[in-house]
SEVEXGU-370192 format. One record per residue: x, y, z of N, C-alpha, C in turn; residue in three letters; chain. Coordinates in nm, 4 decimals. Layout:
<rec <X,Y,Z>,<X,Y,Z>,<X,Y,Z>,"ALA","A">
...
This chain:
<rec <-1.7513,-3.9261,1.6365>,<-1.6830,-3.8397,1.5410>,<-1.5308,-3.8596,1.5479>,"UNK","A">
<rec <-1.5002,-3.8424,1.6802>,<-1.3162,-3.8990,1.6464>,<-1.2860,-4.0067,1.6238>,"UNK","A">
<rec <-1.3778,-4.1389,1.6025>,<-1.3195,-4.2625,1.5792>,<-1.3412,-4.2918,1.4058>,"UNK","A">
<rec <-1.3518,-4.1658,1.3580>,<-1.3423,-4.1548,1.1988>,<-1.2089,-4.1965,1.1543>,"UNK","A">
<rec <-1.2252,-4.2995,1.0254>,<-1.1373,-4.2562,0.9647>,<-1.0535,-4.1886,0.8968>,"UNK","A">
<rec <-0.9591,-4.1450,0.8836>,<-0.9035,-4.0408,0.7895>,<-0.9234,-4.0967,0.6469>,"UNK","A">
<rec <-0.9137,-4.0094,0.5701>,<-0.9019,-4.0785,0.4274>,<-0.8172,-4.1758,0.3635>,"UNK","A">
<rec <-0.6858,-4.1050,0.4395>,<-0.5569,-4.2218,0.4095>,<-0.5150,-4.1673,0.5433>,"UNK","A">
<rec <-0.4673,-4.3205,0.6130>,<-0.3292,-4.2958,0.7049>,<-0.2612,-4.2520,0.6677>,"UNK","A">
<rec <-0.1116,-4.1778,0.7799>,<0.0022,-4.1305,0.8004>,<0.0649,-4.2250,0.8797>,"UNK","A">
<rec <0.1833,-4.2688,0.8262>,<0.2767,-4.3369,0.8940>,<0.4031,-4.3292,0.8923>,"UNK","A">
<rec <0.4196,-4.3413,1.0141>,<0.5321,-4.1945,1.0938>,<0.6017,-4.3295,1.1704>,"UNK","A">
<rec <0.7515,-4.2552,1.2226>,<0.8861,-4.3268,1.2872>,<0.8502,-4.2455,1.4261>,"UNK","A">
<rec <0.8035,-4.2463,1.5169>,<0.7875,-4.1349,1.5980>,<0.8965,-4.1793,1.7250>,"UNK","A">
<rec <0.8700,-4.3255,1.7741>,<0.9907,-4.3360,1.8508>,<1.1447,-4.4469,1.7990>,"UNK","A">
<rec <1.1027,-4.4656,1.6892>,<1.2468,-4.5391,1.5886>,<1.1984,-4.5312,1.4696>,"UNK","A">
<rec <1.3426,-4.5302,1.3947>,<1.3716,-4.5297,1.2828>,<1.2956,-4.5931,1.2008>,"UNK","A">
<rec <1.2960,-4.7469,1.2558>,<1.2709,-4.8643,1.1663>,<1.1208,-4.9331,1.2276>,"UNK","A">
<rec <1.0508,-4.8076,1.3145>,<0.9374,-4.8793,1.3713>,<0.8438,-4.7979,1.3393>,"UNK","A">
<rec <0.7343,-4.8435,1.2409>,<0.6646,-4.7388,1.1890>,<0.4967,-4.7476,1.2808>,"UNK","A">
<rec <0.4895,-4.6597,1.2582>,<0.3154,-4.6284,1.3660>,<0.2284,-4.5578,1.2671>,"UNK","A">
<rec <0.1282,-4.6629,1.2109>,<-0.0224,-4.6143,1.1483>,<-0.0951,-4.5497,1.1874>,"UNK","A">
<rec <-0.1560,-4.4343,1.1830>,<-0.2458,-4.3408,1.2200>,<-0.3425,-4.3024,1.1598>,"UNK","A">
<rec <-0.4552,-4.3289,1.1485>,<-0.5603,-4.3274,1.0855>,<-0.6954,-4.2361,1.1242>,"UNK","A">
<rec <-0.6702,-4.1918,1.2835>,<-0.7867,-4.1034,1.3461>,<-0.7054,-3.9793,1.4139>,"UNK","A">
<rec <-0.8243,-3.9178,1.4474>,<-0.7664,-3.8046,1.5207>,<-0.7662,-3.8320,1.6438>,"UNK","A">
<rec <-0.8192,-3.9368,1.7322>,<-0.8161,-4.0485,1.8668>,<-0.6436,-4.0449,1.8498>,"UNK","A">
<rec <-0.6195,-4.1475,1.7644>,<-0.4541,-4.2130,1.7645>,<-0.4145,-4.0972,1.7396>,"UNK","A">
<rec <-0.3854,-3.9689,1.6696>,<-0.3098,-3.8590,1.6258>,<-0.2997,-3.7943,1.7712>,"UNK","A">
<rec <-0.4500,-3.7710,1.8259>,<-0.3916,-3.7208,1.9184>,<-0.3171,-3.8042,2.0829>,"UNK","A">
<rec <-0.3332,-3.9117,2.0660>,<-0.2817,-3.9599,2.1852>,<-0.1093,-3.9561,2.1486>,"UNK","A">
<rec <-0.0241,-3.9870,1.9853>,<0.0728,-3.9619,1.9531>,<0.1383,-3.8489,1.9924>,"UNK","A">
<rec <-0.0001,-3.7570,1.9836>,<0.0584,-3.6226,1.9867>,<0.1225,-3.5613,2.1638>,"UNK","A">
<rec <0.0320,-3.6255,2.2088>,<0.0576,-3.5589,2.3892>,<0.1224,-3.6706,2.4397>,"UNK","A">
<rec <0.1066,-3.8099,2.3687>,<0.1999,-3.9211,2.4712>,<0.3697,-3.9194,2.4190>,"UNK","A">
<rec <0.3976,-3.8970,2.2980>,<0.4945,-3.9723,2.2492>,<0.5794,-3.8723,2.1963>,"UNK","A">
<rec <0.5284,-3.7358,2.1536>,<0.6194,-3.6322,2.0630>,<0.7182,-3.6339,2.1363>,"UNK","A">
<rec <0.8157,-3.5795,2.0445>,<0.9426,-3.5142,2.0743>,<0.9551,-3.3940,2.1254>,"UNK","A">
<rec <0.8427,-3.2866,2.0838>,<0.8403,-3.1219,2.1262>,<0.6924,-3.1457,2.1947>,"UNK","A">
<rec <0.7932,-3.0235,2.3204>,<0.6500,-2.9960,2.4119>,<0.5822,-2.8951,2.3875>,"UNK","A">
<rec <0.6853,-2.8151,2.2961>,<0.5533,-2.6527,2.2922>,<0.6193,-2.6209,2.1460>,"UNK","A">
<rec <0.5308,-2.6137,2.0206>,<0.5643,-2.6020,1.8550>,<0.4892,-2.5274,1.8115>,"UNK","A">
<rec <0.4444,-2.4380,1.7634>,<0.3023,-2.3845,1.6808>,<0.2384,-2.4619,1.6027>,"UNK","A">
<rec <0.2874,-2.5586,1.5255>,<0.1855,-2.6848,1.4657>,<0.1399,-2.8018,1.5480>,"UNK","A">
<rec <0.2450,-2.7872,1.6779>,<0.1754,-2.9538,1.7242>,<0.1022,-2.8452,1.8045>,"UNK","A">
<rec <0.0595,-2.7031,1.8648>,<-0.0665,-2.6834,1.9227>,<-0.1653,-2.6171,1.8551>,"UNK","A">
<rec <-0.1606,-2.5913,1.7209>,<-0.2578,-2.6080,1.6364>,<-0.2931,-2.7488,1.6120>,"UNK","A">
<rec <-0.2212,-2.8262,1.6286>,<-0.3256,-2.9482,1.5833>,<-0.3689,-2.9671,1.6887>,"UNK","A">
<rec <-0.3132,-2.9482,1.7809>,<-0.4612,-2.9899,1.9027>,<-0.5052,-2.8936,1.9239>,"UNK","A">
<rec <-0.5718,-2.8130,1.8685>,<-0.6980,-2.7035,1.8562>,<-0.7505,-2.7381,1.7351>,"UNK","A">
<rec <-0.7082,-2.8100,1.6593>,<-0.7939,-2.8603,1.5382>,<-0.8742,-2.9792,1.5797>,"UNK","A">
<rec <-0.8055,-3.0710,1.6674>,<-0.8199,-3.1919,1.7116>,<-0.9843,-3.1493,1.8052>,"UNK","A">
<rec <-0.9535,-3.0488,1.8437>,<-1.0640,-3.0710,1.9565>,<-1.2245,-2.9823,1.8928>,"UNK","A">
<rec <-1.1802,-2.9303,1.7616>,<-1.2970,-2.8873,1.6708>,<-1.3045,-2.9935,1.6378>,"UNK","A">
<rec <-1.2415,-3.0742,1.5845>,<-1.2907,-3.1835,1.5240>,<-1.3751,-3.3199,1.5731>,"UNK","A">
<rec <-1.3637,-3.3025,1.7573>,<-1.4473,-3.3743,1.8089>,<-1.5231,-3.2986,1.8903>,"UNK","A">
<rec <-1.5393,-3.2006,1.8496>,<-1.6417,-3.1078,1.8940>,<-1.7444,-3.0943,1.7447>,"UNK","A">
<rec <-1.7533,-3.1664,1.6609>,<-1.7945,-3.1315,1.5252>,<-1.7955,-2.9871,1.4678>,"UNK","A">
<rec <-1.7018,-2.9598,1.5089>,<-1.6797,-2.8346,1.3986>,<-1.5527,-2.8178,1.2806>,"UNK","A">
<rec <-1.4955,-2.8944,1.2881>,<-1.4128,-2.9535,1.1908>,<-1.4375,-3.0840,1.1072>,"UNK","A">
<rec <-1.3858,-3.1195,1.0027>,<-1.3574,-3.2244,0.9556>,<-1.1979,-3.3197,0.9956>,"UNK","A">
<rec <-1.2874,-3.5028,0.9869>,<-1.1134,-3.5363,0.9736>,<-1.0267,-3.4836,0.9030>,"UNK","A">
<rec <-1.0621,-3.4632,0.7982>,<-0.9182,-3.4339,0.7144>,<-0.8652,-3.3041,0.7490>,"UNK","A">
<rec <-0.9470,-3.2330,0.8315>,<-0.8422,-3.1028,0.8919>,<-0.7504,-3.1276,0.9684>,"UNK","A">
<rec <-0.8253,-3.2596,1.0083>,<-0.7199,-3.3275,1.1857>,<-0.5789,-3.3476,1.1038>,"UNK","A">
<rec <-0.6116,-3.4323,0.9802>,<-0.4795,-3.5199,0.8922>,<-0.3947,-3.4363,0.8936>,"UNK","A">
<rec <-0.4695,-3.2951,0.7919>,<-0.3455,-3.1954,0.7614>,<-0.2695,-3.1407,0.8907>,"UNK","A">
<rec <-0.3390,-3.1039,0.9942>,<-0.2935,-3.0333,1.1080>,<-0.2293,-3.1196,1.1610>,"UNK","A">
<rec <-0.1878,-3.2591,1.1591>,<-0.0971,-3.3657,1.2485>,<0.0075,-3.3901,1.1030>,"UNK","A">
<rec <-0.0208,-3.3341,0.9904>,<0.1129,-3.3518,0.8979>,<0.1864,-3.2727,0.8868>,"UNK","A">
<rec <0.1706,-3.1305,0.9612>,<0.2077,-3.0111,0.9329>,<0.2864,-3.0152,1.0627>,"UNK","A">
<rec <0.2119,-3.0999,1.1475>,<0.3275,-3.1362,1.3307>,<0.3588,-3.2343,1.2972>,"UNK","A">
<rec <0.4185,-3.3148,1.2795>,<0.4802,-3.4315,1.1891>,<0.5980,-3.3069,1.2030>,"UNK","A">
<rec <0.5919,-3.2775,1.0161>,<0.6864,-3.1949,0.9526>,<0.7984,-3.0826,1.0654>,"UNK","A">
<rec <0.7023,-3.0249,1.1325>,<0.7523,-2.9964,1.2290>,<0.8393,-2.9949,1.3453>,"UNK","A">
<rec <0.8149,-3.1330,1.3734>,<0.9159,-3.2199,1.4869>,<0.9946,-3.2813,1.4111>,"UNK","A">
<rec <0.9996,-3.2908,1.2364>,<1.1373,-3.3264,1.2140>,<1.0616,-3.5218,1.1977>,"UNK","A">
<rec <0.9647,-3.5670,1.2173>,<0.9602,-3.7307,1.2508>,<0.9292,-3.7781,1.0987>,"UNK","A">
<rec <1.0070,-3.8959,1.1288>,<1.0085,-3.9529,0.9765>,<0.8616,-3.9923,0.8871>,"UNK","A">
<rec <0.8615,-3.9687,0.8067>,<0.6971,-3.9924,0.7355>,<0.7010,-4.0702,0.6101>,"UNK","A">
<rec <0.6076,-4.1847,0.5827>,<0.5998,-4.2137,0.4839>,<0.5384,-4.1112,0.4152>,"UNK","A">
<rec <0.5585,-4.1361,0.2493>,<0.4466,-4.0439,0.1922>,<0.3236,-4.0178,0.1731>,"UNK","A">
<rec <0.2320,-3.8865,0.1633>,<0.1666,-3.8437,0.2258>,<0.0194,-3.8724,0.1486>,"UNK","A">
């Protein structure tokens, strides 16, 4: 279940400007999320990992994972292609 694809990637600047990182699962979203963020404690980046872990618990869908890692995205401020 977490090695789903999302519908469409998100691709995000997370540690440069000019270096973009494809994200396509809630696997990669969440390893972005606990290895690499910028914020350690946000209300969207720990909703998405409580979405993250319904979602490989099958009680969510990917695309809840998407929205909940675009909404921590938005959050930390990290650059995003469009959505």
């Amino acid at each position: 279940m977490m090695e789903r694809k999302w519908s469409k990637a998100v691709t995000i600047a997370l540690e440069n400007p000019e270096e973009w990182m494809v994200i396509d699962t809630t696997q990669a979203a969440s390893w972005a999320l606990i290895e690499d963020w910028p914020l350690d404690e946000a209300p969207a980046l720990d909703r998405a990992l409580l979405v993250f872990a319904d979602v490989i618990a099958g009680k969510r869908t990917p695309e809840d994972a998407r929205r909940a890692f675009i909404a921590a995205v938005k959050e930390a401020q990290i650059p995003m292609k469009d959505e």
